[in-house]
ZAKE-270451 format. One record per residue: residue in three letters; x, z, y of N, C-alpha, C in turn. Coordinates in pm, whole numbers, padded with zeros to 5 digits, always signed. Layout:
N
alaXZYXZYXZY
...
This chain:
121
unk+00083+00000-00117+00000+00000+00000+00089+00000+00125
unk+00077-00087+00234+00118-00087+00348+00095+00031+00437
unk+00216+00122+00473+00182+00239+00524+00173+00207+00673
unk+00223+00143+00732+00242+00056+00854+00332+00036+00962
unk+00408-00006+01091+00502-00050+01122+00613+00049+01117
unk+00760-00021+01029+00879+00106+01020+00988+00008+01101
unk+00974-00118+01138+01133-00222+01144+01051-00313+01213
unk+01103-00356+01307+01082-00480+01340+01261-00529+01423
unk+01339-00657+01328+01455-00712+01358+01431-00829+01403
unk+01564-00869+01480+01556-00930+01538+01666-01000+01534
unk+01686-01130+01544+01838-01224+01478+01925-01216+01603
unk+02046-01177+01583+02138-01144+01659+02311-01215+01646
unk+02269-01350+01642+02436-01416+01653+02546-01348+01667
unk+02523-01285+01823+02630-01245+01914+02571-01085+01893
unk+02629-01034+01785+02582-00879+01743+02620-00823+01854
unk+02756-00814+01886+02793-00724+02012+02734-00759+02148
unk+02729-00846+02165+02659-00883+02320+02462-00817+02283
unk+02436-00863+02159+02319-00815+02177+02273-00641+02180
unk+02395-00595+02086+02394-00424+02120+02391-00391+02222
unk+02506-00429+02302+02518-00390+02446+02354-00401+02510
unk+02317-00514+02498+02209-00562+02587+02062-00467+02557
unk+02022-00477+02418+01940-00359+02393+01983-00234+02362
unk+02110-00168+02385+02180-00016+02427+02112-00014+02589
unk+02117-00131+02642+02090-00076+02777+01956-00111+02838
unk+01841-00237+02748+01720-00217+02786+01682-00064+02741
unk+01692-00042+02549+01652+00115+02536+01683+00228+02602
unk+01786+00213+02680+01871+00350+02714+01911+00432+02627
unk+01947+00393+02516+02014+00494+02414+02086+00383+02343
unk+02188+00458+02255+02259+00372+02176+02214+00364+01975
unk+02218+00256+01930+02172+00270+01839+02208+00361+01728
unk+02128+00481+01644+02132+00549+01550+02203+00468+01419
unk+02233+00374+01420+02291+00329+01281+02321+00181+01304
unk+02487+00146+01272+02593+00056+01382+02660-00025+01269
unk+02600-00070+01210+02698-00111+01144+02740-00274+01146
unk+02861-00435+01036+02857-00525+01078+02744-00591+01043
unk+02675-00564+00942+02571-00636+00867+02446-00555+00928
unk+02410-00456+00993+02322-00445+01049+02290-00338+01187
unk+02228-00360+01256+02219-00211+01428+02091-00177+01408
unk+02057-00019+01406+01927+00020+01434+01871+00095+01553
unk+01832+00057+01563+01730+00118+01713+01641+00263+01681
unk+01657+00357+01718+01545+00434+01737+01434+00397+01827
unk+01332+00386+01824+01210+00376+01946+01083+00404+01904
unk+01040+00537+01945+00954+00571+01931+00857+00616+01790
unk+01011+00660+01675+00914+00651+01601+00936+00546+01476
unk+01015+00401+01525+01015+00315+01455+01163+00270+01464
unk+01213+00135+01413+01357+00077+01435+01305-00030+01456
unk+01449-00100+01618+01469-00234+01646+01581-00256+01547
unk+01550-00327+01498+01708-00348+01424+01769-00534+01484
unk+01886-00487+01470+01954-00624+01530+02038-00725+01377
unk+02010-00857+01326+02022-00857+01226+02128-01013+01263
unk+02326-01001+01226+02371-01037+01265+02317-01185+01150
unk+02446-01333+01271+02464-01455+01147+02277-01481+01098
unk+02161-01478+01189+01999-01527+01151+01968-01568+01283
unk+01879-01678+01284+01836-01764+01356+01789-01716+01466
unk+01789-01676+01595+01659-01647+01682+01538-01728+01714
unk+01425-01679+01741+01302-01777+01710+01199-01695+01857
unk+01128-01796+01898+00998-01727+01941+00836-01758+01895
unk+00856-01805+01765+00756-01809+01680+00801-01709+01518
unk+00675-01684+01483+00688-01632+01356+00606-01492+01354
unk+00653-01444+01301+00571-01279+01373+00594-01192+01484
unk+00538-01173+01592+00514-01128+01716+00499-00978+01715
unk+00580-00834+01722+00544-00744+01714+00529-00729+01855
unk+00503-00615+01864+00440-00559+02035+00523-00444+02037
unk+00580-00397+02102+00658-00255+02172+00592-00255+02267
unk+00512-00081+02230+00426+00010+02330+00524+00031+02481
unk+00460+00029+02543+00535+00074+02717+00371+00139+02813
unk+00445+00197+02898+00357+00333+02983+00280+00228+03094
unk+00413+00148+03164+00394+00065+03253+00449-00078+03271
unk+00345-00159+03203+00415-00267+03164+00484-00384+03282
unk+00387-00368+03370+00429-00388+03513+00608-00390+03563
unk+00632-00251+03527+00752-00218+03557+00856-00260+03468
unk+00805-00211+03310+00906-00274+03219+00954-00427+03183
unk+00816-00479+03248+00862-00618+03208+00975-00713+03361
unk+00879-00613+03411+01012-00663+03560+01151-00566+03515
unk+01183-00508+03426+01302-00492+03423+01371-00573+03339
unk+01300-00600+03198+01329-00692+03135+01424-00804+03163
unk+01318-00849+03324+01375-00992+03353+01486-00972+03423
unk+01531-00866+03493+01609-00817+03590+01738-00783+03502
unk+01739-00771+03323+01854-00765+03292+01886-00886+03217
unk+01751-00946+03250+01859-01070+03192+01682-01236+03077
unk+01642-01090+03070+01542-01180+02940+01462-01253+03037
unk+01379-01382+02949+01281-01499+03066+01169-01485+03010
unk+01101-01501+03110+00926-01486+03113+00883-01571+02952
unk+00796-01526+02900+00755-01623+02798+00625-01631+02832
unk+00552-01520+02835+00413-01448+02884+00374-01380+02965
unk+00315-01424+03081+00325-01293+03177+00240-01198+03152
unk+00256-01056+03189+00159-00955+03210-00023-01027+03234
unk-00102-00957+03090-00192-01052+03134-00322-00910+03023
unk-00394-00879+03132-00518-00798+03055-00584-00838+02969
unk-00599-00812+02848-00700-00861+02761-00852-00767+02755
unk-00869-00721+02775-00988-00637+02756-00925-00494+02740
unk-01071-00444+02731-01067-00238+02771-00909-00197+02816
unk-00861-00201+02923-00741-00179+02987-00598-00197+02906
unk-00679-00299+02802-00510-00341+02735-00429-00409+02818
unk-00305-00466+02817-00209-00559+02856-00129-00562+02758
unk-00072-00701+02749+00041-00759+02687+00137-00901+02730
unk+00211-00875+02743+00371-00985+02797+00444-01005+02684
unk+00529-01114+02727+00614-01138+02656+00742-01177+02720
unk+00898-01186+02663+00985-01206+02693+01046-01304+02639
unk+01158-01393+02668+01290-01418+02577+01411-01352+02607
unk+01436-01290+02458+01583-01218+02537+01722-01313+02523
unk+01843-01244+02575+01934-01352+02598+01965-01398+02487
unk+01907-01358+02350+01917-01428+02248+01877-01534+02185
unk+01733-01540+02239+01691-01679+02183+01515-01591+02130
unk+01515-01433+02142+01445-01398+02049+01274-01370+02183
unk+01175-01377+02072+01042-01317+02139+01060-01175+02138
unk+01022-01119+02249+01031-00917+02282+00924-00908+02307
unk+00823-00833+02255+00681-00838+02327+00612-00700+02357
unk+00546-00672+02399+00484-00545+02511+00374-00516+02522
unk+00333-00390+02491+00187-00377+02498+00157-00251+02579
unk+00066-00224+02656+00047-00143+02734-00141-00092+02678
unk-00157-00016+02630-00266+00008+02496-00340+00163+02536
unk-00410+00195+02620-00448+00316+02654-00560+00333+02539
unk-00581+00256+02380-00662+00280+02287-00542+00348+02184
unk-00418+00298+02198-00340+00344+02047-00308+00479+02050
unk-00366+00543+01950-00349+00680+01892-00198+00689+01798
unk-00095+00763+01869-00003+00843+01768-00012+00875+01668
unk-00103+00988+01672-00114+01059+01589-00157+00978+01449
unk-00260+00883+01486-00252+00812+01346-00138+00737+01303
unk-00011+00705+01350+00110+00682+01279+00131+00778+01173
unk+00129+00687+01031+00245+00763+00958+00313+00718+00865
């Protein structure tokens, strides 16, 4: 049974340029460094950075929760990633954007005043 989201990776050519780059969108450095793979703590879950695999902005689309998407996605672009999607409401005060980061990869964003924590497990 699918317990539900633990990983979402992301293809990373340039492993080191891409650590650096999400060390400093997350503000933390990744919990587990290694050549064959980088993990992200966030919130709960792992970005993982997955060296020598394709970057894509099709395929499966996860969403990373944010407070203020407004802000995060203008930082996004400010370190570097390009608009894919702009900030755009879908109904009952959702939002969701999208990015490209300097990798080649889709980053995507959800701003969700329905998603419950507590039901993570």
């Amino acid at each position: 049974m699918i317990l539900g989201l633990r990983t979402a990776i992301y293809p990373a050519p340039d492993l080191a340029a891409a650590k650096r780059w999400y060390t400093n969108v997350l503000g933390q450095p990744p919990y587990f460094d290694e050549p064959f793979f980088v993990g992200f703590a966030v919130g709960g879950f792992e970005l993982g950075l997955l060296p020598n695999a394709q970057p894509g902005t099709s395929g499966p689309q996860p969403l990373w929760g944010v407070s203020n998407i407004e802000a995060d996605f203008a930082r996004l672009i400010e370190l570097g990633a390009t608009e894919l999607e702009p900030v755009t409401e879908v109904g009952e005060g959702i939002k969701v954007a999208a990015v490209q980061d300097p990798f080649g990869n889709r980053l995507g964003l959800i701003e969700n005043p329905l998603f419950d924590p507590g039901a993570v497990r």
